[in-house]
C-alpha positions in Angstrom: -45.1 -71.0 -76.5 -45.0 -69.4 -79.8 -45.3 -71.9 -82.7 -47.8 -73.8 -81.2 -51.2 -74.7 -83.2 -53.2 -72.5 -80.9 -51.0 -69.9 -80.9 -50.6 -66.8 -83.7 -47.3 -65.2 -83.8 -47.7 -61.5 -83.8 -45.3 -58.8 -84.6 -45.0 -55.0 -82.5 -45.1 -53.4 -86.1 -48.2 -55.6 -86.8 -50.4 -54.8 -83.2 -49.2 -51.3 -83.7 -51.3 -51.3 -87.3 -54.0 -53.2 -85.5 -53.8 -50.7 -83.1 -54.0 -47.9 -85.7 -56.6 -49.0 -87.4 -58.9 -49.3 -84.3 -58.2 -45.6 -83.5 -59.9 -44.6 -86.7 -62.3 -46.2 -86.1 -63.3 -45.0 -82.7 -62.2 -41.5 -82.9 -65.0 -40.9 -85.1 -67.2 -40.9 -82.5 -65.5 -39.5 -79.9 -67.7 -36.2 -80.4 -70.7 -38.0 -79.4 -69.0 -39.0 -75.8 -67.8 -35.7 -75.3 -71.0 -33.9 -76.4 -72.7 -35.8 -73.4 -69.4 -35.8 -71.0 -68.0 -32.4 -72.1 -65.6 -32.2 -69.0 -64.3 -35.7 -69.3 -61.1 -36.6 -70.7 -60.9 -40.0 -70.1 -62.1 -41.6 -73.8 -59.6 -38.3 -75.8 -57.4 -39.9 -73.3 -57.0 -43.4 -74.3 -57.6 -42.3 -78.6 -54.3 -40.4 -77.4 -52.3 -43.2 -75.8 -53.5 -45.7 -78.0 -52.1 -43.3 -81.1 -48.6 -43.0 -79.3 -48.6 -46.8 -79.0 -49.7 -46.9 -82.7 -46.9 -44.2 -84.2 -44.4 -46.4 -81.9 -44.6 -45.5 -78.3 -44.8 -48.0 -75.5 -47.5 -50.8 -74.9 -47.0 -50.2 -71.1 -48.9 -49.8 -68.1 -50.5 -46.1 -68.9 -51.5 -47.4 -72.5 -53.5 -50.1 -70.6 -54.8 -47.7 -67.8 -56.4 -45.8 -69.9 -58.2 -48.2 -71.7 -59.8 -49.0 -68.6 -60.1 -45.3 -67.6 -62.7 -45.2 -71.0 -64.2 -48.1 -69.5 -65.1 -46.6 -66.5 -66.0 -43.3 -68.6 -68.8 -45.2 -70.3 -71.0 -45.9 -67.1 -71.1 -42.0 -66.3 -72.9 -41.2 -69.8 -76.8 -40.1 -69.9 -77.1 -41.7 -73.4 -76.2 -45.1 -74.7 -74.7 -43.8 -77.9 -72.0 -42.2 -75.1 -71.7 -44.7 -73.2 -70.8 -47.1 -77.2 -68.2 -44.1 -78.1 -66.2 -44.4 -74.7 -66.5 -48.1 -75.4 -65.0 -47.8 -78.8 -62.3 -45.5 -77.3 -61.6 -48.7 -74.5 -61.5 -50.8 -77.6 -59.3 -48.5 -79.4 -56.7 -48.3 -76.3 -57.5 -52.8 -75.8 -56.5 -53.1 -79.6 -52.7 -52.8 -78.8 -53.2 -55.9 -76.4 -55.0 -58.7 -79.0 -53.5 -61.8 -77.8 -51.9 -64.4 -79.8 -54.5 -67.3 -79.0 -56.0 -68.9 -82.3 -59.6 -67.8 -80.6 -62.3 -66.3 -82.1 -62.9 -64.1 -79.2 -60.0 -62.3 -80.0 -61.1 -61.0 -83.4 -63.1 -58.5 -81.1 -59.8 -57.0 -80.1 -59.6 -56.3 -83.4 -62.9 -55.1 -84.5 -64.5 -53.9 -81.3 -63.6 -50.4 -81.8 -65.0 -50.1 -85.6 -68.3 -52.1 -84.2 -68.7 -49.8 -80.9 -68.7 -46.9 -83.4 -70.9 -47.9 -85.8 -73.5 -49.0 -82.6 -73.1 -45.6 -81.7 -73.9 -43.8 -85.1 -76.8 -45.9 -85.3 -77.9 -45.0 -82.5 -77.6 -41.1 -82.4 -79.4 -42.1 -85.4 -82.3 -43.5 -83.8 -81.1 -46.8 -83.7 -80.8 -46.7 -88.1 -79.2 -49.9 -88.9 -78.3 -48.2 -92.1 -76.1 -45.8 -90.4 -73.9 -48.5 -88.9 -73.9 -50.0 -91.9 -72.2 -47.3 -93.5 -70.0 -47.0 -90.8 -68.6 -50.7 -91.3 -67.9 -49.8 -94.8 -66.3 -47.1 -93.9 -64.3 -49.1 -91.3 -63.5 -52.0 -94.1 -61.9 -48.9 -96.1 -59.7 -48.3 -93.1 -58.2 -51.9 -92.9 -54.8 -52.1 -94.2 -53.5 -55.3 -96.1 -51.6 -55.8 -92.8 -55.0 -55.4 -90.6 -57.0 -58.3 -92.9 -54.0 -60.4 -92.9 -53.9 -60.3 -89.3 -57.0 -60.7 -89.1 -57.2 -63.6 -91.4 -55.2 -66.0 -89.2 -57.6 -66.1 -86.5 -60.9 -68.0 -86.7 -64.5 -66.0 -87.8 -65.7 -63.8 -85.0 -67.8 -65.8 -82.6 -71.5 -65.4 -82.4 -73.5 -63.4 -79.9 -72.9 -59.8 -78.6 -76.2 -58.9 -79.7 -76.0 -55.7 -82.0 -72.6 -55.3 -81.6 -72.0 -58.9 -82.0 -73.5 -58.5 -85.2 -71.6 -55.6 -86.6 -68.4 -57.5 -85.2 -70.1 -59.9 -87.8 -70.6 -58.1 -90.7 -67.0 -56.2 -90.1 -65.6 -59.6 -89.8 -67.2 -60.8 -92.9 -66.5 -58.0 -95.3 -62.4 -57.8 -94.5 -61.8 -61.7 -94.9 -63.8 -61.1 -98.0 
């Protein structure tokens, strides 16, 4: 029931900037999927359905679909930086469904997309952690007052993940900042 203490009440307008936000993030990378996957659509896909939802289309059925479409894109890449990019596009499409449970697992519906990314920069990078760096900067650029407010009334991200755990982290750290 909304209002309860373990409960955050969340608005359409607010997921949709969530949402948005996400889809910046991962559509950076989408190049790096498609340069191993050329012929598959399904990460463009859900970057698409997750900007409809985002501009104010529905968060139905197809929206959701496709996010796991991505998901299932990613274990059909040759490199892991792919197979990070499709999950950034997954994350992108999952954004639009952050649930309103006071849990810290939650913040990754939030930040998975921008931490996917940057994992997969670093990693077409040959595995530079300064790369990924840079891309959570860039990401923390991307946040709107809405996104770190959101953001804000969950708890800190939780720990483990391993390197995308950590950028999760440092993503985390920098917007409550």
């Amino acid at each position: 029931m909304a209002g309860e203490a373990n409960e955050i009440v969340l608005s359409t307008q607010e997921l949709r900037e969530v949402t948005a936000f996400a889809v910046e993030c991962a559509e950076v990378v989408l190049e790096i999927f498609e340069a191993d996957q050329p012929h598959d659509s399904r990460p463009r896909d859900a970057i698409t359905a997750a900007w409809e939802f985002a501009r104010g289309g529905e968060r139905g059925k197809s929206l959701r679909d496709t996010a796991w479409a991505a998901l299932a894109a990613a274990k059909g890449t040759d490199t892991a930086a792919a197979r990070e990019a499709a999950w950034a596009a997954m994350s992108a499409a999952g954004a639009a469904y952050l649930h309103p449970l006071a849990k810290a697992t939650q913040v990754k519906h939030i930040l998975g997309a921008g931490a996917h990314a940057a994992r997969a920069a670093e990693l077409v990078a040959g595995d530079d952690r300064t790369v990924g760096a840079g891309h959570v900067e860039q990401a923390v650029h991307r946040a709107t007052p809405v996104v770190v407010e959101v953001l804000g009334r969950f708890p800190a991200a939780p720990g483990g993940g391993g390197r995308v755990g950590e950028l999760i982290r440092m993503l985390d750290a920098d917007l409550r900042r």
